[in-house]
PDB file of N, CA, C and O in Angstrom:
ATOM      1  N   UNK A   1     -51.379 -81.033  39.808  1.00  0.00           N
ATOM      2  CA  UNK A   1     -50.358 -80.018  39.848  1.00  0.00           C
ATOM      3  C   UNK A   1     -50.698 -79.025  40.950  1.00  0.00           C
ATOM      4  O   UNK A   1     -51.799 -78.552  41.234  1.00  0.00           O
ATOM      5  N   UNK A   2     -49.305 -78.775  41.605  1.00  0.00           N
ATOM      6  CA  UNK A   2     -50.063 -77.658  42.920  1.00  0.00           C
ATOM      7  C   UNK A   2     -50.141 -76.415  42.174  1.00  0.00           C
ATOM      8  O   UNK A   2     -49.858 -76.451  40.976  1.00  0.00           O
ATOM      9  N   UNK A   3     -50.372 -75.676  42.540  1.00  0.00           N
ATOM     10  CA  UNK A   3     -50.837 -73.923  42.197  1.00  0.00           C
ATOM     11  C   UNK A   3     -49.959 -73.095  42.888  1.00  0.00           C
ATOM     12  O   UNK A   3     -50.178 -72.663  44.020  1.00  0.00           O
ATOM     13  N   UNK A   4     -49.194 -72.922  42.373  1.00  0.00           N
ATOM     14  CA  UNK A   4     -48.348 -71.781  42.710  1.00  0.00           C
ATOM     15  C   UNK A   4     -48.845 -70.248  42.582  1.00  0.00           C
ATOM     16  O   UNK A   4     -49.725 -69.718  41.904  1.00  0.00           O
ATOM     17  N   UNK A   5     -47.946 -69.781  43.486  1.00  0.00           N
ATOM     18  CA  UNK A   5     -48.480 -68.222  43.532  1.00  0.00           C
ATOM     19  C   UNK A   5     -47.930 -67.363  42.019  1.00  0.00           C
ATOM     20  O   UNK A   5     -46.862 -67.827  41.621  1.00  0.00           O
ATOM     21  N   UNK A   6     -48.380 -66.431  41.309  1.00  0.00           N
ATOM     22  CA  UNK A   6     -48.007 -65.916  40.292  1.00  0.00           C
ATOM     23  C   UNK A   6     -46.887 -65.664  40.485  1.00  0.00           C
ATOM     24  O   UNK A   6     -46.190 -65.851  39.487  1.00  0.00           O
ATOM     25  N   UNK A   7     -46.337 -65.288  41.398  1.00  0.00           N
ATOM     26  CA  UNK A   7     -44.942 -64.416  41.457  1.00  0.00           C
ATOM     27  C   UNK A   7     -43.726 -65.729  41.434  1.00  0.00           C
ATOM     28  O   UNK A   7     -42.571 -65.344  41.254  1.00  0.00           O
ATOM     29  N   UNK A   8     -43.897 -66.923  41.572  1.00  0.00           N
ATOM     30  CA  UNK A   8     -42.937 -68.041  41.498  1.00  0.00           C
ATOM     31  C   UNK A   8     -43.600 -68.834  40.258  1.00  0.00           C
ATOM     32  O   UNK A   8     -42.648 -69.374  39.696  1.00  0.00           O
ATOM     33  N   UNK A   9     -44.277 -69.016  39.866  1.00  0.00           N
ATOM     34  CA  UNK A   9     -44.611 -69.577  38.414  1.00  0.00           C
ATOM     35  C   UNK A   9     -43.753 -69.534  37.462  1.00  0.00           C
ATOM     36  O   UNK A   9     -43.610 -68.390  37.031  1.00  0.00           O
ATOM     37  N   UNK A  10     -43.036 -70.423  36.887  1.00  0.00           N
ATOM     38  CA  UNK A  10     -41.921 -70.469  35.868  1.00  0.00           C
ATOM     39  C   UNK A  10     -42.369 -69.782  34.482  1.00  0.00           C
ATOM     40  O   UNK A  10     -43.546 -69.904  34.141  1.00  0.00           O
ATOM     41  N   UNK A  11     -41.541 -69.120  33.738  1.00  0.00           N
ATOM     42  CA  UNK A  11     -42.010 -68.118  32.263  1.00  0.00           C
ATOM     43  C   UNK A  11     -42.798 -68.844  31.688  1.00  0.00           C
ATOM     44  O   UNK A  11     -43.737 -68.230  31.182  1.00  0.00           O
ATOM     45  N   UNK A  12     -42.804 -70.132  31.527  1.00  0.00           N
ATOM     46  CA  UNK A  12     -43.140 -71.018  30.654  1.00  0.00           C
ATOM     47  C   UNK A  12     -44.387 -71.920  31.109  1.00  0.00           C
ATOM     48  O   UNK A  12     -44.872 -72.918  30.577  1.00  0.00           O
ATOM     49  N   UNK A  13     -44.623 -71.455  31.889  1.00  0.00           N
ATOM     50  CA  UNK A  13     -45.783 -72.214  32.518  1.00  0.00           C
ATOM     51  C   UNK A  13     -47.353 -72.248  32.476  1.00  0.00           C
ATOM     52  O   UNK A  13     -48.097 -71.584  33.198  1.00  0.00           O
ATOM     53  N   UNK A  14     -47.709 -73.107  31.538  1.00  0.00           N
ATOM     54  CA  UNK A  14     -49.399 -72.330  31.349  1.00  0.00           C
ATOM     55  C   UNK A  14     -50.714 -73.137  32.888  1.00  0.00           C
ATOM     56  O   UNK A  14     -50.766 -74.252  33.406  1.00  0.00           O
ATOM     57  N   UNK A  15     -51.205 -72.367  33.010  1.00  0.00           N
ATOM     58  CA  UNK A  15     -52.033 -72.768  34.367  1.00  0.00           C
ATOM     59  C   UNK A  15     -53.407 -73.635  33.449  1.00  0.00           C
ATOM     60  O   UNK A  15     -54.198 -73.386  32.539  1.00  0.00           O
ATOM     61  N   UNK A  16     -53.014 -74.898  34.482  1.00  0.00           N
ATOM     62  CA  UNK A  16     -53.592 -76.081  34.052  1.00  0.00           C
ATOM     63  C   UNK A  16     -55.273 -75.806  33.335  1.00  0.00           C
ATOM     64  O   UNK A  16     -55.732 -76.811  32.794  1.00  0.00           O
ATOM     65  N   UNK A  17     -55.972 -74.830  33.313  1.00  0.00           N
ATOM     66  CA  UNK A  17     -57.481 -74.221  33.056  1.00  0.00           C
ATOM     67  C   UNK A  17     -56.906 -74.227  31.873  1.00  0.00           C
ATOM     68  O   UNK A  17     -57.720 -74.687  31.073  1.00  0.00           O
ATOM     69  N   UNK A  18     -55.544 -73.847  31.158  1.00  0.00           N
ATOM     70  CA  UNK A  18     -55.383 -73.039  29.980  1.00  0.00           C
ATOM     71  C   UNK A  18     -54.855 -74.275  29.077  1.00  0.00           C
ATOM     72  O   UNK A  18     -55.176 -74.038  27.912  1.00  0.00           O
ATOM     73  N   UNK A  19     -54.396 -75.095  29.146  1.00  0.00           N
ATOM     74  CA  UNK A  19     -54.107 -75.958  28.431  1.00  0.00           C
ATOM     75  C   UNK A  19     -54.240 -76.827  27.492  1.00  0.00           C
ATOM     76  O   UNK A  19     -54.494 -77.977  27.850  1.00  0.00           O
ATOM     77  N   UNK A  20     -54.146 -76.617  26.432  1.00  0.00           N
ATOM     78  CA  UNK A  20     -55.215 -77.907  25.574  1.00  0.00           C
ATOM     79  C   UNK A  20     -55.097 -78.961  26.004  1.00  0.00           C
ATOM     80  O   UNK A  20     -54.285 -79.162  26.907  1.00  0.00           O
ATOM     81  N   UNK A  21     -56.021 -80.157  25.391  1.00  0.00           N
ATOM     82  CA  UNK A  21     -55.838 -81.771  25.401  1.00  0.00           C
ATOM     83  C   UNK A  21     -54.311 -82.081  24.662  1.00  0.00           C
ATOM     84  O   UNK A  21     -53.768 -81.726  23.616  1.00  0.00           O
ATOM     85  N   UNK A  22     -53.908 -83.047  25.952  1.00  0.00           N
ATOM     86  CA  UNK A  22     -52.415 -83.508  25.604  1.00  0.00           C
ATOM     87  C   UNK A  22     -52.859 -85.447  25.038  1.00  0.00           C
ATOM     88  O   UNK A  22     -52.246 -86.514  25.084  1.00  0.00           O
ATOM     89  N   UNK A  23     -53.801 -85.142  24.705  1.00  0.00           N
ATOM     90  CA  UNK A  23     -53.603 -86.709  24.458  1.00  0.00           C
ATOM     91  C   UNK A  23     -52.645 -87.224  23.473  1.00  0.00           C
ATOM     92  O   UNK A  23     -51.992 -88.266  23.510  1.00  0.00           O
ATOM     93  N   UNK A  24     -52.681 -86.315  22.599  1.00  0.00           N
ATOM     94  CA  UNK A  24     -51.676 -87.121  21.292  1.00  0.00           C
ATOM     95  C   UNK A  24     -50.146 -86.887  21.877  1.00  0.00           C
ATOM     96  O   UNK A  24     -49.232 -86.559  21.121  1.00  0.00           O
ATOM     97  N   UNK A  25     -49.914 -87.134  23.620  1.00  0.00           N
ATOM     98  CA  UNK A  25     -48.709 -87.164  24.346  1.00  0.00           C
ATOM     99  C   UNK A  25     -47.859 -86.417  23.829  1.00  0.00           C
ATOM    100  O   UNK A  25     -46.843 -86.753  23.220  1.00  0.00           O
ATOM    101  N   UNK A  26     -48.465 -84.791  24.183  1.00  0.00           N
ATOM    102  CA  UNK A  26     -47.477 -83.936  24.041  1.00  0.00           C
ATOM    103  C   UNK A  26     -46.853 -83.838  25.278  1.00  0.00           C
ATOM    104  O   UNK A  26     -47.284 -84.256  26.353  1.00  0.00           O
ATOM    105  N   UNK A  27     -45.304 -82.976  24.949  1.00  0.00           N
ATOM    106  CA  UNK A  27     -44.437 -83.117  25.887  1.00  0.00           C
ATOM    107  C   UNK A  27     -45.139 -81.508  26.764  1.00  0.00           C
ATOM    108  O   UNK A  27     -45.697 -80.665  26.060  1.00  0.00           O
ATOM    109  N   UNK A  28     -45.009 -81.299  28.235  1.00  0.00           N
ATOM    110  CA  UNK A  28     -44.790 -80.360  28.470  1.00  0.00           C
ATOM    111  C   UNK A  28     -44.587 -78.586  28.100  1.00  0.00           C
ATOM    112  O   UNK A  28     -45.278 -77.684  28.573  1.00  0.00           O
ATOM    113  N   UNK A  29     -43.621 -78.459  27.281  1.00  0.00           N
ATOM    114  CA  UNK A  29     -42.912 -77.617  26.636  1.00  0.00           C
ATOM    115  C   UNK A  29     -43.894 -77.584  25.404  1.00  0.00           C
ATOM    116  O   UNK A  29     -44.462 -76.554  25.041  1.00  0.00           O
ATOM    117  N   UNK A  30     -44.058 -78.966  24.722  1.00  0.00           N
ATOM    118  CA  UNK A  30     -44.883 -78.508  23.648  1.00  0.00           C
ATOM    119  C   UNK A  30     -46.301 -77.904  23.841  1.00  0.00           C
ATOM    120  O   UNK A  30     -46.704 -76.997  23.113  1.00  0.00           O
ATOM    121  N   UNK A  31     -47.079 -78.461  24.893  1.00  0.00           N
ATOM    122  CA  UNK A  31     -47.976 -78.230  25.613  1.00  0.00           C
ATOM    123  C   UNK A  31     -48.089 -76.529  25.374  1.00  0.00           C
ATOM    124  O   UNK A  31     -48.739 -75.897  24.541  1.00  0.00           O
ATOM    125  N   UNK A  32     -47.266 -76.116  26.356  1.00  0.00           N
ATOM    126  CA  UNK A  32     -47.176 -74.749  26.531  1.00  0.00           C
ATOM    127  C   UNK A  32     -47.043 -73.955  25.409  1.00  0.00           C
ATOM    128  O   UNK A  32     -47.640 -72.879  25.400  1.00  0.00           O
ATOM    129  N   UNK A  33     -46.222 -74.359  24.247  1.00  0.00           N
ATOM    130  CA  UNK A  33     -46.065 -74.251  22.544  1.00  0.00           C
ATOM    131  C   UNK A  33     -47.580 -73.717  21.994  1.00  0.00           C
ATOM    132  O   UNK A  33     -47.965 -72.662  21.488  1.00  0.00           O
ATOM    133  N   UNK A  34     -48.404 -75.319  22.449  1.00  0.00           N
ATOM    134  CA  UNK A  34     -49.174 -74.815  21.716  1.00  0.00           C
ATOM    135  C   UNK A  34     -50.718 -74.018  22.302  1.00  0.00           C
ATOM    136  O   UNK A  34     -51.717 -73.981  21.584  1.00  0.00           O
ATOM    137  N   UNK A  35     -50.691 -73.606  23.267  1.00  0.00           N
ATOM    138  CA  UNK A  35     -51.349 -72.665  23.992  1.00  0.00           C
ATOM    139  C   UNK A  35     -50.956 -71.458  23.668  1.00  0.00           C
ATOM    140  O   UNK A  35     -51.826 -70.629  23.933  1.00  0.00           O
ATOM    141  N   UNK A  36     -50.088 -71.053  23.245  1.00  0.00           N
ATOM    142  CA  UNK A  36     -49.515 -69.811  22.829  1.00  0.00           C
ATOM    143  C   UNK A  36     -49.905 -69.772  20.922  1.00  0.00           C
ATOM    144  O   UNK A  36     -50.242 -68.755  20.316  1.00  0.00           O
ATOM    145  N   UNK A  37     -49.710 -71.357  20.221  1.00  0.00           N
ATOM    146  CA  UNK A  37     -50.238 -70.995  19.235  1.00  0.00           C
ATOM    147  C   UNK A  37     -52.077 -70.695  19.050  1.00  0.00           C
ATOM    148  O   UNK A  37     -52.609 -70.127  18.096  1.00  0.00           O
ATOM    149  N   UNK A  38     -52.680 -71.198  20.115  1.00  0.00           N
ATOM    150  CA  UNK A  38     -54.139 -70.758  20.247  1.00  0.00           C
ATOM    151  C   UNK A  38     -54.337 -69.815  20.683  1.00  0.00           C
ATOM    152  O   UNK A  38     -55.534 -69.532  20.627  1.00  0.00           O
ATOM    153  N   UNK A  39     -53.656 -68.999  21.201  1.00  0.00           N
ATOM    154  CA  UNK A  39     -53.957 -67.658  20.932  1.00  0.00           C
ATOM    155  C   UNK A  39     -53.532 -66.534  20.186  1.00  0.00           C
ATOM    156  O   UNK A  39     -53.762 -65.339  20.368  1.00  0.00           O
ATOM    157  N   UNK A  40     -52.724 -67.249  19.118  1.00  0.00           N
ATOM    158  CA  UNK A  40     -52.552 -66.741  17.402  1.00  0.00           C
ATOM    159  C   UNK A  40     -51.267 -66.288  17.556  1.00  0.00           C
ATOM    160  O   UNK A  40     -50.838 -65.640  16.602  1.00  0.00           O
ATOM    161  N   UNK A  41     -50.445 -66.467  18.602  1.00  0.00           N
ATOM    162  CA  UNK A  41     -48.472 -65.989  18.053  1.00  0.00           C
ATOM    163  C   UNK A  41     -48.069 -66.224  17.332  1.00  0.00           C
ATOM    164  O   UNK A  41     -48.717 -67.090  16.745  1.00  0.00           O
ATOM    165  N   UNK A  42     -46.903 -65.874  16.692  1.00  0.00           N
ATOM    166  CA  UNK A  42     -46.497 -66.656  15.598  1.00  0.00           C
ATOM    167  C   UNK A  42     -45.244 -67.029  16.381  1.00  0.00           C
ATOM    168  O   UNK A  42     -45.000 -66.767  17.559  1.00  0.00           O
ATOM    169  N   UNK A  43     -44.359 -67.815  15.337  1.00  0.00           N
ATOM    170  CA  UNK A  43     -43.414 -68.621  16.279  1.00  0.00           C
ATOM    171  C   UNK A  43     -42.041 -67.741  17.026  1.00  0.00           C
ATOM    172  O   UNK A  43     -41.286 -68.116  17.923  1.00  0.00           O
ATOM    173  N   UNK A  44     -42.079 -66.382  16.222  1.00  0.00           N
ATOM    174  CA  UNK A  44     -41.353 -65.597  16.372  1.00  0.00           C
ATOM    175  C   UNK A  44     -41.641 -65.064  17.966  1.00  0.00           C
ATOM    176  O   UNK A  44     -40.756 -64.755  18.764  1.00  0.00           O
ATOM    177  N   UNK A  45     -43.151 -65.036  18.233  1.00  0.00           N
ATOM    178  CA  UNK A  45     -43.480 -64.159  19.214  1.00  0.00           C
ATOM    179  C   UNK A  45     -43.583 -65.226  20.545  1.00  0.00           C
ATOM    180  O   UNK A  45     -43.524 -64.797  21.697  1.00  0.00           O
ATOM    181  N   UNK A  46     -43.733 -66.575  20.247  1.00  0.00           N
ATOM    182  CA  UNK A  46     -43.527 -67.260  20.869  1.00  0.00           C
ATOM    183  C   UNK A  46     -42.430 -67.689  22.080  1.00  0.00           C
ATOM    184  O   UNK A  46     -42.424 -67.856  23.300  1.00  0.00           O
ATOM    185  N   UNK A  47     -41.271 -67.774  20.640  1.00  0.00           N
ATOM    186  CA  UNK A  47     -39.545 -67.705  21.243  1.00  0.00           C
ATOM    187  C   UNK A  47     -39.428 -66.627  22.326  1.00  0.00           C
ATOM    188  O   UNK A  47     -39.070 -66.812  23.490  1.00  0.00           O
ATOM    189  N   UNK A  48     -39.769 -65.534  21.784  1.00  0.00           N
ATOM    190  CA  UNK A  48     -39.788 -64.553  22.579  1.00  0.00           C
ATOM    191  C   UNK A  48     -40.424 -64.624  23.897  1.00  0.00           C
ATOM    192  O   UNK A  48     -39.847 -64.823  24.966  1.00  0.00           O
ATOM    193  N   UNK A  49     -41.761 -64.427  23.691  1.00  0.00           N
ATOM    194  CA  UNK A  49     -42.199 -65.001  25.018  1.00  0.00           C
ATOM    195  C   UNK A  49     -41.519 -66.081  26.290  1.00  0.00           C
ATOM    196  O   UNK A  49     -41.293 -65.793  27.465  1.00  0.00           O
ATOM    197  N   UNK A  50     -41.283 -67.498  25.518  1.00  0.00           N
ATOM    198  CA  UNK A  50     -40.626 -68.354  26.288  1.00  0.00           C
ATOM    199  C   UNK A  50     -39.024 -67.959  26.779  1.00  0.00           C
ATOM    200  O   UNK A  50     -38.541 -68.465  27.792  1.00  0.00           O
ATOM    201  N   UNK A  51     -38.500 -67.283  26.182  1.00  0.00           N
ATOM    202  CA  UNK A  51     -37.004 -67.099  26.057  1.00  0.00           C
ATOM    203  C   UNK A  51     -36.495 -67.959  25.284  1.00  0.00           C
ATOM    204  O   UNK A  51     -35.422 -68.398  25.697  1.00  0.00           O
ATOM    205  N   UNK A  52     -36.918 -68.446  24.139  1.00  0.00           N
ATOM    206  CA  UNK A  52     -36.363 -69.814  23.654  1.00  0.00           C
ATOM    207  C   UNK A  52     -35.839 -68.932  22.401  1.00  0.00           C
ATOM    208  O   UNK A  52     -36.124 -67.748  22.225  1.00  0.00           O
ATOM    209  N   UNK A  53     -34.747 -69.993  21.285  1.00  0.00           N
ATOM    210  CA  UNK A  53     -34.451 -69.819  20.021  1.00  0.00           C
ATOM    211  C   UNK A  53     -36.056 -69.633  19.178  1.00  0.00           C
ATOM    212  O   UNK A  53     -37.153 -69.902  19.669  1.00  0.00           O
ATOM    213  N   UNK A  54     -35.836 -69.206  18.072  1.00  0.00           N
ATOM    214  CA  UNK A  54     -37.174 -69.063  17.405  1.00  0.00           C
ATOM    215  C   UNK A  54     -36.921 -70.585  16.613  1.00  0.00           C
ATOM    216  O   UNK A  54     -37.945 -71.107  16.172  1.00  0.00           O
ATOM    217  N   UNK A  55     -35.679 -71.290  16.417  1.00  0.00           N
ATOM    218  CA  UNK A  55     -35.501 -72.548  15.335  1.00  0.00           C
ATOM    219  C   UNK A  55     -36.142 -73.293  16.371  1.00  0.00           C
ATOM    220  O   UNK A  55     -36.997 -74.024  15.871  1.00  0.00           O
ATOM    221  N   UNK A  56     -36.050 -73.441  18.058  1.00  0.00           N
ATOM    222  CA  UNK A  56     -36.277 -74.088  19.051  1.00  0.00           C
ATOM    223  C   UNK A  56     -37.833 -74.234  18.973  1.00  0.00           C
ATOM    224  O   UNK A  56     -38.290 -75.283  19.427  1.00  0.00           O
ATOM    225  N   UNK A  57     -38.611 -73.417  18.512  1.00  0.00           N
ATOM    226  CA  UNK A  57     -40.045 -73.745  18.900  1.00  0.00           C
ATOM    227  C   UNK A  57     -40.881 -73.812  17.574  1.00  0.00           C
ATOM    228  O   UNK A  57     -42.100 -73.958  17.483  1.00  0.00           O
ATOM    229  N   UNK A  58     -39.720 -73.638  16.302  1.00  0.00           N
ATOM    230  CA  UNK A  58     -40.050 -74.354  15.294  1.00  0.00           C
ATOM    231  C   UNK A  58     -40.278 -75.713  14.863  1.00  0.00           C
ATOM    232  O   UNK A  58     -40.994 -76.362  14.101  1.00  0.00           O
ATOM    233  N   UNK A  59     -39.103 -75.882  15.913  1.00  0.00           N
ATOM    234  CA  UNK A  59     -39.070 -77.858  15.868  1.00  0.00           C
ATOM    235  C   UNK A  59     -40.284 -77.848  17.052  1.00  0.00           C
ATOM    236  O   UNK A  59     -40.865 -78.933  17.097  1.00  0.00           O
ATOM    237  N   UNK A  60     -40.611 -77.195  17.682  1.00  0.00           N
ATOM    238  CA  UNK A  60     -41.750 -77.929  18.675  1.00  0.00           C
ATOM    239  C   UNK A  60     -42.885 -78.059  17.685  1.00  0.00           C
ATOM    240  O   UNK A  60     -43.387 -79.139  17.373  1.00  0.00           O
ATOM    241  N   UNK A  61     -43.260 -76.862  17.204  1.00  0.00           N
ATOM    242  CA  UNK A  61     -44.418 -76.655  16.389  1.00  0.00           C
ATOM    243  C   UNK A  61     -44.623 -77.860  15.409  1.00  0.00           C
ATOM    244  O   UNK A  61     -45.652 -78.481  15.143  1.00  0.00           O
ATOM    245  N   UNK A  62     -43.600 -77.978  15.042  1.00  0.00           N
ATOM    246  CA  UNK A  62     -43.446 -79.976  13.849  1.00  0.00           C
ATOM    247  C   UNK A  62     -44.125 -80.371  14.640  1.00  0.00           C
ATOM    248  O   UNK A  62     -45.353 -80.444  14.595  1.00  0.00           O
ATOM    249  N   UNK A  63     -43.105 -80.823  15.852  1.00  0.00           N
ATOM    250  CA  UNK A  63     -43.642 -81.563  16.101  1.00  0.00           C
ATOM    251  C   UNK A  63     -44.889 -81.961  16.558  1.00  0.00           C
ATOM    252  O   UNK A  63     -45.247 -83.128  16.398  1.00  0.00           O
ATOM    253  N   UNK A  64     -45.772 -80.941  17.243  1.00  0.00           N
ATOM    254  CA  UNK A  64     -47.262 -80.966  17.660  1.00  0.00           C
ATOM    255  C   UNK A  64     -47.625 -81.020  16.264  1.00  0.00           C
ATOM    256  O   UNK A  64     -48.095 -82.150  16.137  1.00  0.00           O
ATOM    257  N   UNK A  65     -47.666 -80.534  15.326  1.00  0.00           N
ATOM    258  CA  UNK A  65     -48.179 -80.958  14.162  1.00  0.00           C
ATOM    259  C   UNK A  65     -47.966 -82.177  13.384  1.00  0.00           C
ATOM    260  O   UNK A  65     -48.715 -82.305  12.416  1.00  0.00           O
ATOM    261  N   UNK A  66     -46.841 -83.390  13.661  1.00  0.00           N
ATOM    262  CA  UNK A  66     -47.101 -84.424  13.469  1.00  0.00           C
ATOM    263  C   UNK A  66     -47.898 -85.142  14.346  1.00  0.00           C
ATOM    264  O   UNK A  66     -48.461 -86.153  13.926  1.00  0.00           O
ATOM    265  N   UNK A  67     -48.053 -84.748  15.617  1.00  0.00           N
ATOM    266  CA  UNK A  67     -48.452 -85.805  16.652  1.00  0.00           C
ATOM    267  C   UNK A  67     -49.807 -85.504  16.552  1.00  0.00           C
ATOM    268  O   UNK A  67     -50.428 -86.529  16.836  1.00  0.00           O
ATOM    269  N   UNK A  68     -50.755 -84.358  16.217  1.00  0.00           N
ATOM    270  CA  UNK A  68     -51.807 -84.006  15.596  1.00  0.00           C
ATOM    271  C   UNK A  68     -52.456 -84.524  14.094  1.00  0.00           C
ATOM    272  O   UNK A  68     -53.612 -84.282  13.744  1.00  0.00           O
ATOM    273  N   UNK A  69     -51.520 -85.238  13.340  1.00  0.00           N
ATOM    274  CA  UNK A  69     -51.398 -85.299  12.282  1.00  0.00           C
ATOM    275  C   UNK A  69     -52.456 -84.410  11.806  1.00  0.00           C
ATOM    276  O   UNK A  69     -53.673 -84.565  11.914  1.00  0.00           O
ATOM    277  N   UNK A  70     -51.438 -82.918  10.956  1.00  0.00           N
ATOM    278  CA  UNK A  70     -51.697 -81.857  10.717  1.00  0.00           C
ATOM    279  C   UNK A  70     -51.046 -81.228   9.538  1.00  0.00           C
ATOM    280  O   UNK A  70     -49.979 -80.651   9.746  1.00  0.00           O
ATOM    281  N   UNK A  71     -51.355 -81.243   8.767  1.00  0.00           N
ATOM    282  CA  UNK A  71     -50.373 -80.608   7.871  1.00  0.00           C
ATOM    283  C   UNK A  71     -49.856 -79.020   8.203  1.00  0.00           C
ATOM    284  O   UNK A  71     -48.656 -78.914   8.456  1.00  0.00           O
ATOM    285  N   UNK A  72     -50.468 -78.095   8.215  1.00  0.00           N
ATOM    286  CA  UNK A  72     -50.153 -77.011   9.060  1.00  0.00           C
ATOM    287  C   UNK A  72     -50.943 -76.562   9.893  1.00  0.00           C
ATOM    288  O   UNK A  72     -52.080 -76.951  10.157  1.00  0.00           O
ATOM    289  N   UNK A  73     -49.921 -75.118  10.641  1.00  0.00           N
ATOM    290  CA  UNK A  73     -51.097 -74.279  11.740  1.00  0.00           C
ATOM    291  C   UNK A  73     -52.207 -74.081  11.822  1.00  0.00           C
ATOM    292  O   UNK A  73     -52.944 -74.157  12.805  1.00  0.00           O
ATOM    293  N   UNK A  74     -52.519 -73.677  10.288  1.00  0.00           N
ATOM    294  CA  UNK A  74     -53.818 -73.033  10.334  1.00  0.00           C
ATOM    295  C   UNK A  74     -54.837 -74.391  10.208  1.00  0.00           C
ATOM    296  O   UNK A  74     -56.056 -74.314  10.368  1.00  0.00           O
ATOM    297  N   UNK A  75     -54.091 -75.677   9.885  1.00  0.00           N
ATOM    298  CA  UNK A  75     -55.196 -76.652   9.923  1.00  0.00           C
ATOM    299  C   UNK A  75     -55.591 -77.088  11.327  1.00  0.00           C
ATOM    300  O   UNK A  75     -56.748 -77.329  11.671  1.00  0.00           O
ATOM    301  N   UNK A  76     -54.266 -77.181  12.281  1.00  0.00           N
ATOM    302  CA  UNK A  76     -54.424 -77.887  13.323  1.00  0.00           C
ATOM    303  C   UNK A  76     -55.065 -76.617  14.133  1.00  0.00           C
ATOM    304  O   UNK A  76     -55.884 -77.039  14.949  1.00  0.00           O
ATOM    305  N   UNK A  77     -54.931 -75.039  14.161  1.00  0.00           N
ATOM    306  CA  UNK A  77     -56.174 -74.708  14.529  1.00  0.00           C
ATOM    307  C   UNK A  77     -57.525 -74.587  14.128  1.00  0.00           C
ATOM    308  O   UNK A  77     -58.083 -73.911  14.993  1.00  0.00           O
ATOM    309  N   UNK A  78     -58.312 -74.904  13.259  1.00  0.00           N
ATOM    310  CA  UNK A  78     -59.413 -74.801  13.087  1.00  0.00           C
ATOM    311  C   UNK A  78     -59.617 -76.078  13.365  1.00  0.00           C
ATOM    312  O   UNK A  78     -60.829 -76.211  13.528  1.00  0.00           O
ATOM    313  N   UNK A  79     -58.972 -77.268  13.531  1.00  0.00           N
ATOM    314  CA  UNK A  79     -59.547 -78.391  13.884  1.00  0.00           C
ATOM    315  C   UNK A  79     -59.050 -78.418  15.627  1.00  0.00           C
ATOM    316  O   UNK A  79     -59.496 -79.429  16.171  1.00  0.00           O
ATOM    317  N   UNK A  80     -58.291 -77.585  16.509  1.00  0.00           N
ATOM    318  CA  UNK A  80     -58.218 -77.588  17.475  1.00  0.00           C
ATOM    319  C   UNK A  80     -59.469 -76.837  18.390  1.00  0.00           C
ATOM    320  O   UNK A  80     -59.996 -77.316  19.394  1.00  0.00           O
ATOM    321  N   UNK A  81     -59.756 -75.632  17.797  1.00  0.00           N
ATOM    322  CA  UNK A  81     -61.026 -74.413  17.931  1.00  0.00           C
ATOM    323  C   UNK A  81     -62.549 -74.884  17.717  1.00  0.00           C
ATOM    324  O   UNK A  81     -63.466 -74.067  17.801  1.00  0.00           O
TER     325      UNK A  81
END
């Protein structure tokens, strides 16, 4: 990925250092989802952040938590941490 300058970096964009492991082929978007849940948002503060619906990054959050197979947040972070 090239490196863009801060000032053109898309809202949503986490810089590749910051990213968790995408192996369980997360999408992009979820990617970025869940970098924001490692550093403890909740989904409310999330939406916000991204500009997204808050139902919008509810369904992301599923879904990284099925593809984690996770029953919830607080599991898939202490086993992400």
């Amino acid at each position: 990925m090239v490196s863009l300058p801060t000032s053109t970096r898309l809202r949503n964009e986490v810089p590749a250092g910051d990213r968790p492991d995408a192996s369980p082929g997360l999408t992009p978007a979820e990617q970025t989802v869940l970098g924001l849940l490692l550093s403890g948002l909740a989904n409310k503060e999330i939406a916000a952040a991204l500009g997204k619906a808050e139902p919008t990054v509810k369904h992301q959050v599923s879904s990284i938590l099925r593809k984690y197979h996770q029953p919830s947040r607080t599991r898939l972070l202490a086993v992400l941490r």
